[in-house]
mmCIF file of the N, C-alpha and C atoms, coordinates in Angstrom:
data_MODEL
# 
_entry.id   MODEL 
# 
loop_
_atom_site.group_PDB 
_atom_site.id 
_atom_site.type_symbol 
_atom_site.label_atom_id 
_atom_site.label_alt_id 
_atom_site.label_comp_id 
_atom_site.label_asym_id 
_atom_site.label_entity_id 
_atom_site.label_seq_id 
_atom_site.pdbx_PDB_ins_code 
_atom_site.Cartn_x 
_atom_site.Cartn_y 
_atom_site.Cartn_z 
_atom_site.occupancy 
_atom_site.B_iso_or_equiv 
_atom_site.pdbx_formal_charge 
_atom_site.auth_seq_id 
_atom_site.auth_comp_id 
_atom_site.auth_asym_id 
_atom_site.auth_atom_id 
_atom_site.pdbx_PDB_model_num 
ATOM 1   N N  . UNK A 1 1  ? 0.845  -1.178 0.000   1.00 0.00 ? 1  UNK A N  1 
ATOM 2   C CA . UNK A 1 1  ? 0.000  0.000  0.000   1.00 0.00 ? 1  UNK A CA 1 
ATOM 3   C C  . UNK A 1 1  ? 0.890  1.241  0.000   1.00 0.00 ? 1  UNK A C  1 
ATOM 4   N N  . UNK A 1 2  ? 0.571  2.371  -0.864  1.00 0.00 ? 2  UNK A N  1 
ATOM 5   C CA . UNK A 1 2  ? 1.130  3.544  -1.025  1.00 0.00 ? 2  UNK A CA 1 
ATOM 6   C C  . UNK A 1 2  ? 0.944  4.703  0.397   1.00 0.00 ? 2  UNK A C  1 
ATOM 7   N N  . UNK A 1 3  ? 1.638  5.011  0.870   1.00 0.00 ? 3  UNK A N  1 
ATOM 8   C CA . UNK A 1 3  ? 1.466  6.178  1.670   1.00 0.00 ? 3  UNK A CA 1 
ATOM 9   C C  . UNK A 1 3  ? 0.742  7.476  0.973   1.00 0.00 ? 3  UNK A C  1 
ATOM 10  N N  . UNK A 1 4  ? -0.103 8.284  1.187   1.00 0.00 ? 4  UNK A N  1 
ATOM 11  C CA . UNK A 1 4  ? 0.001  9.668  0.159   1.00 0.00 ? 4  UNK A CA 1 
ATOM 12  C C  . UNK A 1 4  ? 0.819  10.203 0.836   1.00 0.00 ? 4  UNK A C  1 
ATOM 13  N N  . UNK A 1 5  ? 1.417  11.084 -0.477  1.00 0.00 ? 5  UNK A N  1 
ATOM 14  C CA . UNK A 1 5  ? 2.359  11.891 -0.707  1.00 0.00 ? 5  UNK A CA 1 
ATOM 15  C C  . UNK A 1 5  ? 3.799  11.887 -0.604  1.00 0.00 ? 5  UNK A C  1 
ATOM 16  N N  . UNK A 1 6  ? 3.905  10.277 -0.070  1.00 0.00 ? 6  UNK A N  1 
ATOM 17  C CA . UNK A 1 6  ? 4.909  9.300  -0.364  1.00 0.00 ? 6  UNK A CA 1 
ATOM 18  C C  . UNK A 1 6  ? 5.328  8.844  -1.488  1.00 0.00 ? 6  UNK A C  1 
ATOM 19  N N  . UNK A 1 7  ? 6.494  9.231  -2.129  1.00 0.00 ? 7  UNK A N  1 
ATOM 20  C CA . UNK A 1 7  ? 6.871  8.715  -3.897  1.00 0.00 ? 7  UNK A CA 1 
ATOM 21  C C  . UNK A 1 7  ? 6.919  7.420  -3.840  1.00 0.00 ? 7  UNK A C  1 
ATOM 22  N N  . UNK A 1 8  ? 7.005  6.495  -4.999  1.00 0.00 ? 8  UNK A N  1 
ATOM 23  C CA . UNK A 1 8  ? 6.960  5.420  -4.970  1.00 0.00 ? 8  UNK A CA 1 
ATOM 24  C C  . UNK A 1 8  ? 8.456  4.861  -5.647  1.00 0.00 ? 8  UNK A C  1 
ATOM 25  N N  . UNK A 1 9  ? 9.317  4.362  -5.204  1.00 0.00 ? 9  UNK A N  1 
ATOM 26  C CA . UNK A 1 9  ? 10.226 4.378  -5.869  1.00 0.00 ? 9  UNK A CA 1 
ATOM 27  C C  . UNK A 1 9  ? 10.790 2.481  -6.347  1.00 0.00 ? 9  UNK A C  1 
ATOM 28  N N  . UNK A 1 10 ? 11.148 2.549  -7.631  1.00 0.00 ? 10 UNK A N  1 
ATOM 29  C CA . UNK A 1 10 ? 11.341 1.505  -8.554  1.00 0.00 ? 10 UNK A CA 1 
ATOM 30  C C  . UNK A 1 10 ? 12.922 1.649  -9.143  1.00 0.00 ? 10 UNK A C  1 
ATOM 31  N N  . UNK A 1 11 ? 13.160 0.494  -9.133  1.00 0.00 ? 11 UNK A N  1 
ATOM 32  C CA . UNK A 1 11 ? 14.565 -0.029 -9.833  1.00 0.00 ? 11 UNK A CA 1 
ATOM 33  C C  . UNK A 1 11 ? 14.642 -0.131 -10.948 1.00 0.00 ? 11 UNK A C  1 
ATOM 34  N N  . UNK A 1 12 ? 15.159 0.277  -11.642 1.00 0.00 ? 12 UNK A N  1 
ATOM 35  C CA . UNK A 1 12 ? 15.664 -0.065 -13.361 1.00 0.00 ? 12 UNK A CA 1 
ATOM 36  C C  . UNK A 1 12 ? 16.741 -1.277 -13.356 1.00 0.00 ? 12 UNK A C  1 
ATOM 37  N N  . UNK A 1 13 ? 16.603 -2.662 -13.797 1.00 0.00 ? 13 UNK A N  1 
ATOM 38  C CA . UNK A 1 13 ? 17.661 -3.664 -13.772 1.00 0.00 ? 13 UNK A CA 1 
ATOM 39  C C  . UNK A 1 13 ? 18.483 -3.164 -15.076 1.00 0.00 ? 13 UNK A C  1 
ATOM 40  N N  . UNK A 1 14 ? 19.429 -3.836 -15.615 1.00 0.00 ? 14 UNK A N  1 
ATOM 41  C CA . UNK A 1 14 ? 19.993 -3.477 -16.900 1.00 0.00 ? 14 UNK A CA 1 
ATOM 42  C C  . UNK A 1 14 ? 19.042 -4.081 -17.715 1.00 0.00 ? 14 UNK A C  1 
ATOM 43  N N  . UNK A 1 15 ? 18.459 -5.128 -17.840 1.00 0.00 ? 15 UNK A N  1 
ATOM 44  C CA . UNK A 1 15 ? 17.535 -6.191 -18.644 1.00 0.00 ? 15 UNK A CA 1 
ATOM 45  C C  . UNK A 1 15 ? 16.283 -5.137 -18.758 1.00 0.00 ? 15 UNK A C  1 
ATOM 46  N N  . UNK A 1 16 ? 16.286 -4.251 -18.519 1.00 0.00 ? 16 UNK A N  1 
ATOM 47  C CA . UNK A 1 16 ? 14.979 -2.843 -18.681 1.00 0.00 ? 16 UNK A CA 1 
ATOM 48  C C  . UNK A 1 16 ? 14.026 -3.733 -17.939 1.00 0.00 ? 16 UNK A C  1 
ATOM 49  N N  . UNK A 1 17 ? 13.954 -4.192 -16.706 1.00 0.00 ? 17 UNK A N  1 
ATOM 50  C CA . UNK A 1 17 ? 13.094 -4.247 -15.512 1.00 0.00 ? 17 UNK A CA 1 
ATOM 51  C C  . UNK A 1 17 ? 13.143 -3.520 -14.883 1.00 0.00 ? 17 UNK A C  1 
ATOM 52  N N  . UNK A 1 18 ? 11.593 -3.093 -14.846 1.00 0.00 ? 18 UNK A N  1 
ATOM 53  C CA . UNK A 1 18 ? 11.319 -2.280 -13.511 1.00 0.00 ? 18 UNK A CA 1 
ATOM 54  C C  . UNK A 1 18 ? 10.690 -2.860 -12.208 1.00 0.00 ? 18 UNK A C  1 
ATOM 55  N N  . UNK A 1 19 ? 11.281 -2.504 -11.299 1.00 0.00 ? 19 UNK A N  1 
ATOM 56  C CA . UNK A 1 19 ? 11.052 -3.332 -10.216 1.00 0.00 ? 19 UNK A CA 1 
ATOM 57  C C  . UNK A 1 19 ? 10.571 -2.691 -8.789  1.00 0.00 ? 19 UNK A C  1 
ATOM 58  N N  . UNK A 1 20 ? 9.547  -2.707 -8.097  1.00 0.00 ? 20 UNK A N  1 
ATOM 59  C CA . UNK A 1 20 ? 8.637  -1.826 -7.050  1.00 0.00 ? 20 UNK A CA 1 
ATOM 60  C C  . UNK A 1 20 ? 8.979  -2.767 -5.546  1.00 0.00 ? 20 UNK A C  1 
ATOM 61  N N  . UNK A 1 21 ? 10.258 -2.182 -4.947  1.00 0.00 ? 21 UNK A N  1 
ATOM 62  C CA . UNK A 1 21 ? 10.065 -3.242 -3.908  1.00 0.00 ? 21 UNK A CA 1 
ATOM 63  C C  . UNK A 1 21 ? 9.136  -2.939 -2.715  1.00 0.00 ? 21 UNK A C  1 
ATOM 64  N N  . UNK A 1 22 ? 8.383  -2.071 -2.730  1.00 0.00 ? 22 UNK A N  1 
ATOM 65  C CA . UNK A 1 22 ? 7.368  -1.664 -1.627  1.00 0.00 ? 22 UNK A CA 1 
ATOM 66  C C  . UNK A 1 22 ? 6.460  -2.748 -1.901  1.00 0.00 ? 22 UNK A C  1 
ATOM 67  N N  . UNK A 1 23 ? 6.120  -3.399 -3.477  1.00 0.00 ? 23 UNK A N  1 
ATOM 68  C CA . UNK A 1 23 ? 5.250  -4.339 -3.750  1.00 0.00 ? 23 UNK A CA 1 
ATOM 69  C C  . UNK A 1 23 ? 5.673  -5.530 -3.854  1.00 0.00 ? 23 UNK A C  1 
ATOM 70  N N  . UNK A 1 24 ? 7.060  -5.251 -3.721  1.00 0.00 ? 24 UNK A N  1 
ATOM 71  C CA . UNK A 1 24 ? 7.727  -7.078 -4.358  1.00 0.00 ? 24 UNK A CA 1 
ATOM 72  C C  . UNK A 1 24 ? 7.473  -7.441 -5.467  1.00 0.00 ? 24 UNK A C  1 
ATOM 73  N N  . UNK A 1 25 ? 7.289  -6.532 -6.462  1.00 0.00 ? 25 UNK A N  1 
ATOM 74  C CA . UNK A 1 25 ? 6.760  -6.934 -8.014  1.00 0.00 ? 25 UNK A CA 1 
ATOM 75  C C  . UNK A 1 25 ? 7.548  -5.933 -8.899  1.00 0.00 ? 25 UNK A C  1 
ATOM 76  N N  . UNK A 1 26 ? 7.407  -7.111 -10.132 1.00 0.00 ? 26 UNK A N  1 
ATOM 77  C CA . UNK A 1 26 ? 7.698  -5.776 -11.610 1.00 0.00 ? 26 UNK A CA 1 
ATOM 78  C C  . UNK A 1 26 ? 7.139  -5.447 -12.137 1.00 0.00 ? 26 UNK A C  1 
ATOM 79  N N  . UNK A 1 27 ? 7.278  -4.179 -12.412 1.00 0.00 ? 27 UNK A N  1 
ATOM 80  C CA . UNK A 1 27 ? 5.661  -3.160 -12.871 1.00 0.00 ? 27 UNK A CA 1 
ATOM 81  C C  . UNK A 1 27 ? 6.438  -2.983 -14.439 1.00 0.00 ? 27 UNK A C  1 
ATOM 82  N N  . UNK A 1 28 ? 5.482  -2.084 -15.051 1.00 0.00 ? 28 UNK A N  1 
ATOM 83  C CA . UNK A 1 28 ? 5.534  -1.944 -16.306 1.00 0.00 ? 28 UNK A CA 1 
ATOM 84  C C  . UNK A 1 28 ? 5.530  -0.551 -16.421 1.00 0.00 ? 28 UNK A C  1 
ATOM 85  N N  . UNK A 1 29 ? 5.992  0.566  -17.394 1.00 0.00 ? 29 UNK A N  1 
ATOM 86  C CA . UNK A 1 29 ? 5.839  1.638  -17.728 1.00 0.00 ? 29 UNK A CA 1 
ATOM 87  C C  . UNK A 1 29 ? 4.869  2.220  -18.024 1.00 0.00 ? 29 UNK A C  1 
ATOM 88  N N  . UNK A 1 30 ? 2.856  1.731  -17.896 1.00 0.00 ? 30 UNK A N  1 
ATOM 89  C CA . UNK A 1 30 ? 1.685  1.779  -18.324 1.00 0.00 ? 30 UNK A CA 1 
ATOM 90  C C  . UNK A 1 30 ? 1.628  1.963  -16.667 1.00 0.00 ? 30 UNK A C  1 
ATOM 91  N N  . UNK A 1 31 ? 2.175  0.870  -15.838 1.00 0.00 ? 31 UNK A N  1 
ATOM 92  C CA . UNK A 1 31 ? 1.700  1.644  -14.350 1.00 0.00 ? 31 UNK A CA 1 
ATOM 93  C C  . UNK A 1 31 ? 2.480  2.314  -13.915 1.00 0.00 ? 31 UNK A C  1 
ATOM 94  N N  . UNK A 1 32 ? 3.749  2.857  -13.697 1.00 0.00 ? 32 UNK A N  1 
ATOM 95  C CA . UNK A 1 32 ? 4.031  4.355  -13.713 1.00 0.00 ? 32 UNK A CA 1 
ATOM 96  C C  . UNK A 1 32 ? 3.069  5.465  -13.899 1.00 0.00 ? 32 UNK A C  1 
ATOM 97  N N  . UNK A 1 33 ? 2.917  5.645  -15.915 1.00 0.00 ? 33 UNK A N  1 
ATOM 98  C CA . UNK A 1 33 ? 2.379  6.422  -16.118 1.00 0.00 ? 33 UNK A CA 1 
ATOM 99  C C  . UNK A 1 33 ? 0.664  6.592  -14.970 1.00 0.00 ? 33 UNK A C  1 
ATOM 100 N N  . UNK A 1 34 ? -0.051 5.499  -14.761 1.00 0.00 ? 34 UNK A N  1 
ATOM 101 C CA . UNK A 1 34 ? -1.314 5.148  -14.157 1.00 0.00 ? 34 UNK A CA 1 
ATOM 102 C C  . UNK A 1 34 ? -0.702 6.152  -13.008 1.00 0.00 ? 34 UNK A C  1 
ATOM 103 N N  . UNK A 1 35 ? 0.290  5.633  -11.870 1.00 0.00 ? 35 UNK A N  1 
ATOM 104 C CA . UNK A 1 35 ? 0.574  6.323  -11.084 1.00 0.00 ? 35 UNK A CA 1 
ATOM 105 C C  . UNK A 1 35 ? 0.703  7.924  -11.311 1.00 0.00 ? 35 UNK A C  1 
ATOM 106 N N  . UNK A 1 36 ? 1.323  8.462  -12.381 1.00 0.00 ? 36 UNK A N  1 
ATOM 107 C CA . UNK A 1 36 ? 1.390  9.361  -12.482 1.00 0.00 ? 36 UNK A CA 1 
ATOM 108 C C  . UNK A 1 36 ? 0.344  10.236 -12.393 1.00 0.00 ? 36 UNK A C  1 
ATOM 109 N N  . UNK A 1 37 ? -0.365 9.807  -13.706 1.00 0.00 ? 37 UNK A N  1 
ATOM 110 C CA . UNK A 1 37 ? -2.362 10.118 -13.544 1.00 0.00 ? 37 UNK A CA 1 
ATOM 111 C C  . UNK A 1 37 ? -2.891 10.578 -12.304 1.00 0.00 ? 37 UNK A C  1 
ATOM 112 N N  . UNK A 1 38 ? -2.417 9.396  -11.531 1.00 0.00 ? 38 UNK A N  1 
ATOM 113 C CA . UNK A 1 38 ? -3.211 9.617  -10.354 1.00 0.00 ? 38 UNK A CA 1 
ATOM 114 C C  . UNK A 1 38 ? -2.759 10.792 -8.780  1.00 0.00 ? 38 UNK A C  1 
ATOM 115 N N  . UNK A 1 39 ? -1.565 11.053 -9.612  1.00 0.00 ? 39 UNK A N  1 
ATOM 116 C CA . UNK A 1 39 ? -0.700 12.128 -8.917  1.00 0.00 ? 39 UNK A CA 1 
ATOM 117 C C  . UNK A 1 39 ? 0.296  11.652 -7.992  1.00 0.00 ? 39 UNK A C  1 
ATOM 118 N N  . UNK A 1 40 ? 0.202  10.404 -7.861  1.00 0.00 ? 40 UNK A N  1 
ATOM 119 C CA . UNK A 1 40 ? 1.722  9.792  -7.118  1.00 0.00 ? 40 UNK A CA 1 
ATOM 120 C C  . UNK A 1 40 ? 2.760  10.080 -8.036  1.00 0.00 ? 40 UNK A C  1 
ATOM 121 N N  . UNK A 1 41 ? 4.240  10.483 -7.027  1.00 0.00 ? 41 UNK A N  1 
ATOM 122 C CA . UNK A 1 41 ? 5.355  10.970 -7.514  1.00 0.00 ? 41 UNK A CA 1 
ATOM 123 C C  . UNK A 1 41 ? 5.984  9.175  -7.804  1.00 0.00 ? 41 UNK A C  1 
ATOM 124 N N  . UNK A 1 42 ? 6.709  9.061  -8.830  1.00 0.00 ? 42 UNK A N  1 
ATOM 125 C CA . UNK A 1 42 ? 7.508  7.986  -8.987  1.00 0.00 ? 42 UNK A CA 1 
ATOM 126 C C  . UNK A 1 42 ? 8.800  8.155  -9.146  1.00 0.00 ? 42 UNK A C  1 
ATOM 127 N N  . UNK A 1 43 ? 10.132 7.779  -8.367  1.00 0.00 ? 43 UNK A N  1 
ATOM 128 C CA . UNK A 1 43 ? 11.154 7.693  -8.410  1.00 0.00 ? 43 UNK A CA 1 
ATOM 129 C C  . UNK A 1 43 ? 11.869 6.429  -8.991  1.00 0.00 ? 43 UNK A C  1 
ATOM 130 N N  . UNK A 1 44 ? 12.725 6.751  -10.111 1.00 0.00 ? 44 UNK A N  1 
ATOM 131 C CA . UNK A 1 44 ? 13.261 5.786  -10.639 1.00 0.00 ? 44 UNK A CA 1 
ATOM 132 C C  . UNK A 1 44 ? 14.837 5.457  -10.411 1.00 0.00 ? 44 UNK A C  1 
ATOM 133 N N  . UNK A 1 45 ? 14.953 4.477  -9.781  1.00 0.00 ? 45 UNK A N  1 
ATOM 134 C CA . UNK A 1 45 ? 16.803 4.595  -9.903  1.00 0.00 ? 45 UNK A CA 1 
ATOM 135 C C  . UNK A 1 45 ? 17.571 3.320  -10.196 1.00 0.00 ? 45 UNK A C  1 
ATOM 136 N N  . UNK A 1 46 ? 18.918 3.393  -10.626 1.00 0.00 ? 46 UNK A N  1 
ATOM 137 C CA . UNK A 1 46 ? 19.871 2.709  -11.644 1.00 0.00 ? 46 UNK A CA 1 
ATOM 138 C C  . UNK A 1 46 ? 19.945 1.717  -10.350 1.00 0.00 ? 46 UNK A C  1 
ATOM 139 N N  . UNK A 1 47 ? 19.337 0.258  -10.597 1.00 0.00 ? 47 UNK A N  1 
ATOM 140 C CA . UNK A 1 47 ? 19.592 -0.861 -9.461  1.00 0.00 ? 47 UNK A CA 1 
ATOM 141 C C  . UNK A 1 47 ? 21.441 -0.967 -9.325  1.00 0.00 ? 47 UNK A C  1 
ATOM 142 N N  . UNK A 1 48 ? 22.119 -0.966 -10.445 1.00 0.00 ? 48 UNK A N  1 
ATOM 143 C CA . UNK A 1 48 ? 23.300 -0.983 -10.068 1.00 0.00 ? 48 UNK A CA 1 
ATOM 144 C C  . UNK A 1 48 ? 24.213 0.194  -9.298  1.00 0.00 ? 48 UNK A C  1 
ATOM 145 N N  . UNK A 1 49 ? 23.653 0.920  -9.497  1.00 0.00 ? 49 UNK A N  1 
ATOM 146 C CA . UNK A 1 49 ? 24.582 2.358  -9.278  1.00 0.00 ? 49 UNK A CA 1 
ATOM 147 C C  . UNK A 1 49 ? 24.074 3.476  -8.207  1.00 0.00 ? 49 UNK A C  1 
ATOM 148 N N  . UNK A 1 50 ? 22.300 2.952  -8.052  1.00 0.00 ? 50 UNK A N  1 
ATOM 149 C CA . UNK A 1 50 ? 21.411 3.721  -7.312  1.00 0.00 ? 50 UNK A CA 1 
ATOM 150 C C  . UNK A 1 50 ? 21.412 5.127  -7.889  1.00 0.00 ? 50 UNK A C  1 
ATOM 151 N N  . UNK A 1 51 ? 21.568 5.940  -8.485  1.00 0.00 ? 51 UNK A N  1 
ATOM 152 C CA . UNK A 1 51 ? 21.533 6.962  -9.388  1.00 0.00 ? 51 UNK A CA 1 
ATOM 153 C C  . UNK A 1 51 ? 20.219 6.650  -9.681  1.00 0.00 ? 51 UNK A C  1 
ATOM 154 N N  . UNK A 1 52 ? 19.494 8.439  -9.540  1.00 0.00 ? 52 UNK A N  1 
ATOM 155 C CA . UNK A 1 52 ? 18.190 8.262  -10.014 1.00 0.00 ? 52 UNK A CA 1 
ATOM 156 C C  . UNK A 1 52 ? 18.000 8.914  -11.351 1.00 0.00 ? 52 UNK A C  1 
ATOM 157 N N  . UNK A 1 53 ? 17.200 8.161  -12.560 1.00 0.00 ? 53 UNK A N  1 
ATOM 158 C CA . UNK A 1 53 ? 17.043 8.208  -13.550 1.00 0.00 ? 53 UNK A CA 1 
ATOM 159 C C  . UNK A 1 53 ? 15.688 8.615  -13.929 1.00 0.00 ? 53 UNK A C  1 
ATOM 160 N N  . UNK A 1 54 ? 14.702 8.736  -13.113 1.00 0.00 ? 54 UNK A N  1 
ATOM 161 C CA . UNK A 1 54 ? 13.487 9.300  -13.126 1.00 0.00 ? 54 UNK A CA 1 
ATOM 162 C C  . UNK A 1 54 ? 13.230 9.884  -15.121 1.00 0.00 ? 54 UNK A C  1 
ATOM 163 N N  . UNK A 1 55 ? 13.704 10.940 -14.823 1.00 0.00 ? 55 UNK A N  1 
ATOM 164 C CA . UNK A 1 55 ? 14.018 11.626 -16.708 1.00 0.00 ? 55 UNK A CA 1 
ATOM 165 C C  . UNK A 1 55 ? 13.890 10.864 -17.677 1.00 0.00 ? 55 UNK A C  1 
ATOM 166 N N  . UNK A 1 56 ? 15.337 10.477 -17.421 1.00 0.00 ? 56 UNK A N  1 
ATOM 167 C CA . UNK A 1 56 ? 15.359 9.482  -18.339 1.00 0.00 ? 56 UNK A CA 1 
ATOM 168 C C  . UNK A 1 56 ? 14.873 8.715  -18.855 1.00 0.00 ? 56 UNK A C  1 
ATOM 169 N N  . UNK A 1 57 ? 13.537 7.931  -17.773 1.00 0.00 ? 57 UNK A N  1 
ATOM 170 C CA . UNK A 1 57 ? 13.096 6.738  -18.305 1.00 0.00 ? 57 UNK A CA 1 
ATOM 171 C C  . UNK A 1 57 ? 11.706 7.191  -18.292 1.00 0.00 ? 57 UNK A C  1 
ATOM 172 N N  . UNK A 1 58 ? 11.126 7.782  -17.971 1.00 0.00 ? 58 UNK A N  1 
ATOM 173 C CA . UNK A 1 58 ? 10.046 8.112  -18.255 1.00 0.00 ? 58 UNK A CA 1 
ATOM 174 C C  . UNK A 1 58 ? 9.670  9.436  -18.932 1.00 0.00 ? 58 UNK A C  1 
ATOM 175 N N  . UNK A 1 59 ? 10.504 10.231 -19.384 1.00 0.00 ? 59 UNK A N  1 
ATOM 176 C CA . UNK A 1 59 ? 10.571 11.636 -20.030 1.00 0.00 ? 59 UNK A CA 1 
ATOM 177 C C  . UNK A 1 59 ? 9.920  10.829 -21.633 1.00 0.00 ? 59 UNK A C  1 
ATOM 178 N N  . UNK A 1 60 ? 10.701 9.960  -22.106 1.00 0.00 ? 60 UNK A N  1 
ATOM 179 C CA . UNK A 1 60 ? 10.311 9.678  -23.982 1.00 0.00 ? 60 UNK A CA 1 
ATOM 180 C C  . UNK A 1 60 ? 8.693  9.119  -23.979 1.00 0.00 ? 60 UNK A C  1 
ATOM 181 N N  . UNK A 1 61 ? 8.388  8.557  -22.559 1.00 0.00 ? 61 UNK A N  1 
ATOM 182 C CA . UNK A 1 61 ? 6.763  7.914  -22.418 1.00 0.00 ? 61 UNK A CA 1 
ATOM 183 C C  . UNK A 1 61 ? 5.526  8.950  -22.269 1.00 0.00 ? 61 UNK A C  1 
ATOM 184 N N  . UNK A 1 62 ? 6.215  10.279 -21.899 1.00 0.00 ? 62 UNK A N  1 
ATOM 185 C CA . UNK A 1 62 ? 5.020  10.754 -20.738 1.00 0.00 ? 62 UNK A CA 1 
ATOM 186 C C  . UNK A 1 62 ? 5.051  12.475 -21.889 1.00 0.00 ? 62 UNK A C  1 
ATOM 187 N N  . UNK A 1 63 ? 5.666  12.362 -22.564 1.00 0.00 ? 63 UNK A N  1 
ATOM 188 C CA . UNK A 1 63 ? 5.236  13.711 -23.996 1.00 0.00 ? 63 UNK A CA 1 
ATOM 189 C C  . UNK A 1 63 ? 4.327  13.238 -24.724 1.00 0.00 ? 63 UNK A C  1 
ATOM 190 N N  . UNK A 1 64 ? 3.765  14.290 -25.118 1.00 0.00 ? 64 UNK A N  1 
ATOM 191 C CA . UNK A 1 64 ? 2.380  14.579 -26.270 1.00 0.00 ? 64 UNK A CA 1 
ATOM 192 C C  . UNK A 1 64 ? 2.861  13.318 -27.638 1.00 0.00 ? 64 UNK A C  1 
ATOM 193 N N  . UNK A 1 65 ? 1.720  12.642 -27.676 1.00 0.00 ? 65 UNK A N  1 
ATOM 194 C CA . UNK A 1 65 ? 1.935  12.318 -28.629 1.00 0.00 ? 65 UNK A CA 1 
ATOM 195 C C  . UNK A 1 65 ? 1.388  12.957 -30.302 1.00 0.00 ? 65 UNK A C  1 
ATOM 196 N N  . UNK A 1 66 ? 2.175  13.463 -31.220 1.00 0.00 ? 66 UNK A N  1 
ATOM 197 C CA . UNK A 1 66 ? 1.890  14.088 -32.402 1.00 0.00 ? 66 UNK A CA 1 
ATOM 198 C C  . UNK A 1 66 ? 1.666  13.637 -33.332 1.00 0.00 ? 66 UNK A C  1 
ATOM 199 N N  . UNK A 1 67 ? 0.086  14.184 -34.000 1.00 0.00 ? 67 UNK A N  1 
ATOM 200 C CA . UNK A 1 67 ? -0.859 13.123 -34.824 1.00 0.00 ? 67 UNK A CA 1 
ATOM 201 C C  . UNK A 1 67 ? -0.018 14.504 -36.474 1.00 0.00 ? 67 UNK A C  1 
ATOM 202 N N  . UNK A 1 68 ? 0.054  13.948 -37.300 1.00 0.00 ? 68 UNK A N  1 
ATOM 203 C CA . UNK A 1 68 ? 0.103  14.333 -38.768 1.00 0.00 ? 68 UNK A CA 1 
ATOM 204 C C  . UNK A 1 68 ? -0.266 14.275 -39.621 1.00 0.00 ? 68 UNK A C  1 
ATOM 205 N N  . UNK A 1 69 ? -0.471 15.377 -39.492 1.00 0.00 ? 69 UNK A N  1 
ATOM 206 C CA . UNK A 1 69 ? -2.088 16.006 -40.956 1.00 0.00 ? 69 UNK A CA 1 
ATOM 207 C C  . UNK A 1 69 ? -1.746 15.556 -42.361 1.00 0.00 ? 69 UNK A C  1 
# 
């Protein structure tokens, strides 16, 4: 269970797993974004290095997508 206003924070493996250990599960980039929606903060960081990558990995998912006339 999420705390509010508690971020939720997930591991990036190298194998591009994401991994939620508050849940003991691997989530997918569709529940991020869900989280996001719903206004929970999500923290992302490098399982090897702990460096947070937040940007990075969810910046190319979470822009407008552009329809062409």
């Amino acid at each position: 269970m999420v705390n509010p206003g508690e971020p939720i924070t997930v591991k990036l493996y190298g194998n591009r797993r994401l991994y939620q250990p508050g849940l003991a599960r691997y989530v997918t980039l569709s529940d991020l974004q869900a989280h996001g929606r719903d206004g929970i903060a999500v923290i992302v960081r490098d399982a090897a290095t702990g460096a947070e990558i937040t940007d990075q990995v969810l910046s190319p998912h979470l822009s407008p997508r552009r329809t062409e006339h």
